[in-house]
N, C-alpha and C positions, 0 to 999 in steps of 0.2 A: 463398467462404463457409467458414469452421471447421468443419470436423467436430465432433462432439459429443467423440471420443474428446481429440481435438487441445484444446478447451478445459476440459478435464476438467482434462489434464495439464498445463496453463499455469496451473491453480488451485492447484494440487499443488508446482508451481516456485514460487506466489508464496506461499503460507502454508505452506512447512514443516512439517512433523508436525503438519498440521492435520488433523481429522475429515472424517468425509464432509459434512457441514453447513455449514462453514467454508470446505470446494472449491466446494459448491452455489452456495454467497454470492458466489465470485469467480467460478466460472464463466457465471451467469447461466443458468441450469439446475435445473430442482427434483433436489430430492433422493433419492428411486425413481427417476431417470433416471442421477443422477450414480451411487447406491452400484454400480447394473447395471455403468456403464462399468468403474468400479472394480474390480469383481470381474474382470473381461474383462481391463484393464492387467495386473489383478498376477500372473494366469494366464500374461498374455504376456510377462509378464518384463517389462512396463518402470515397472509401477510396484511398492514395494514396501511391506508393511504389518506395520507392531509395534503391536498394542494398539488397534487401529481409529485410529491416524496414521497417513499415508500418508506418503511422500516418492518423487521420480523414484530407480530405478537409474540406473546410468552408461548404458545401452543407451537407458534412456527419455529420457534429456536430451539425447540426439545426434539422436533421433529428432525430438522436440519444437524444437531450435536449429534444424532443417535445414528446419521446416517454416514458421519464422516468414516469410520472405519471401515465400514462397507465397499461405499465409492474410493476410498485410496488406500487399499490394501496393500494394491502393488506397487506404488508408489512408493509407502512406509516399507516395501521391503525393496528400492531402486538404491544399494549402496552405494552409487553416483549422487544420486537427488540429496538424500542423509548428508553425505559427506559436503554438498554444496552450502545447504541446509546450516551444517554446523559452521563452517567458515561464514557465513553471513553474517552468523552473532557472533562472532569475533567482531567483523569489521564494524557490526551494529554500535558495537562501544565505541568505536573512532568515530561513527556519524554522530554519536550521543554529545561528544566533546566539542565536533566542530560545531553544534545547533550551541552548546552552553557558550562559545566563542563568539559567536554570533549573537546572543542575546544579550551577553554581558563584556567589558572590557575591565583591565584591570587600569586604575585608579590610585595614586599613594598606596600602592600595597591592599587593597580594598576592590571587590569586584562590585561594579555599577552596572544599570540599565543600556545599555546600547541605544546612543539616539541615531546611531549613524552620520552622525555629523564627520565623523574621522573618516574619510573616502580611502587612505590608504591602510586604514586596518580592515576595513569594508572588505576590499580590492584582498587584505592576504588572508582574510579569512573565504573569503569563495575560490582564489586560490589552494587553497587546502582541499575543501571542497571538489574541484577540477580532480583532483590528487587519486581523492580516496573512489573516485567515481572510478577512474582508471586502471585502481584494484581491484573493484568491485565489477568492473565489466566480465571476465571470465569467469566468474563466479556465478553471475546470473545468466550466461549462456549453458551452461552447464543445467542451471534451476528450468532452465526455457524447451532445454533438450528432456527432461525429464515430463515438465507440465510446459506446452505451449501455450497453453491459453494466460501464461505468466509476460509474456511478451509486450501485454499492453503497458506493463509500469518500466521496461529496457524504454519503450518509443516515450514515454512519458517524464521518466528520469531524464534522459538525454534532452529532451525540449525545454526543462523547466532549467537545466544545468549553462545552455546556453545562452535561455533568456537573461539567466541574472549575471553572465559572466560580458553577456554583453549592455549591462546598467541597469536593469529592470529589476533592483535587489527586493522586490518581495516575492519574486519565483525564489528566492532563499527558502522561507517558510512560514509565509503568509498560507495561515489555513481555509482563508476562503478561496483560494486558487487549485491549481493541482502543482504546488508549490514541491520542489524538490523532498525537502521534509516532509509534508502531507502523503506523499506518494509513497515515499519511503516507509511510514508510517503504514498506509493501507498495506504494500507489502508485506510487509514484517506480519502483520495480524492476518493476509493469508496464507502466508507460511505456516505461522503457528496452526490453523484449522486444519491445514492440508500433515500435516507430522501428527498432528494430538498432541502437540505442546502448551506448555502456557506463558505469558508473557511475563519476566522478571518485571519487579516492581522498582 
């Protein structure tokens, strides 16, 4: 079982110069429980804070890598979670394709910048999008039955999936948002922590 301090700081790895609010949401922890830890990390040197964002020190992320195997033993032996785990990054490369769709269109045979001026390749690119979400939903029920505290990025996918299907195309993957790609994106990186994987480059 994680300690509270231990998932605080796995919140902290996975949103970057995120607030206390934002670690609360990944940790799975209200937030008068999270700010306490917090104050307690940064005292102890392993966490550190500019402007109420946190990020790990170098001491906090040695502490935190050393401690993954401990905390998810059983997890890395849940041949359900595994087997969720591996179909993900399957589908991970179909999301890889739809974000290059999204960022670029093809041109005289030539891929260019996406200004999004074209509404209807906009429109079949988030349709695709819709798509891969709906392969992807029994997959991450599966992830959520293994770790619930995974739940927050199911209510988060599905909000940012709606906002842009209903015109608000920077929930696509606008990284200052909790844009469907961003979210995706944190997932994926605490999947990797929670397996002892690393991330293909």
């Amino acid at each position: 079982m994680a300690t509270d301090l231990h998932r605080v700081m796995h919140g902290v790895a996975i949103r970057k110069h995120g607030d206390a609010a934002a670690v609360a949401g990944l940790a799975g922890l209200p937030l008068a429980k999270v700010q306490a830890v917090l104050a307690g990390a940064v005292t102890g040197g392993r966490v550190a804070e500019v402007d109420g964002k946190y990020m790990l020190t170098p001491c906090g992320q040695m502490m935190l890598a050393g401690e993954y195997s401990r905390f998810n033993d059983a997890l890395r032996a849940n041949a359900d979670f595994i087997a969720a785990y591996q179909r993900f990054e399957v589908i991970n490369k179909d999301l890889k394709q739809v974000i290059t769709d999204w960022q670029t269109l093809e041109v005289g045979g030539k891929r260019v910048a996406n200004d999004h001026s074209n509404k209807a390749y906009d429109a079949q690119v988030i349709g695709k999008l819709g798509d891969l979400h709906e392969r992807f939903e029994p997959i991450l029920k599966k992830l959520c039955a293994g770790e619930p505290r995974l739940k927050v990025y199911s209510d988060k996918l599905t909000a940012a999936l709606e906002k842009a299907e209903d015109g608000d195309i920077a929930w696509v993957s606008d990284a200052k948002l909790d844009s469907y790609h961003t979210v995706w994106f944190e997932l994926h990186e605490d999947l990797l922590r929670l397996t002892g994987n690393v991330r293909e480059e």
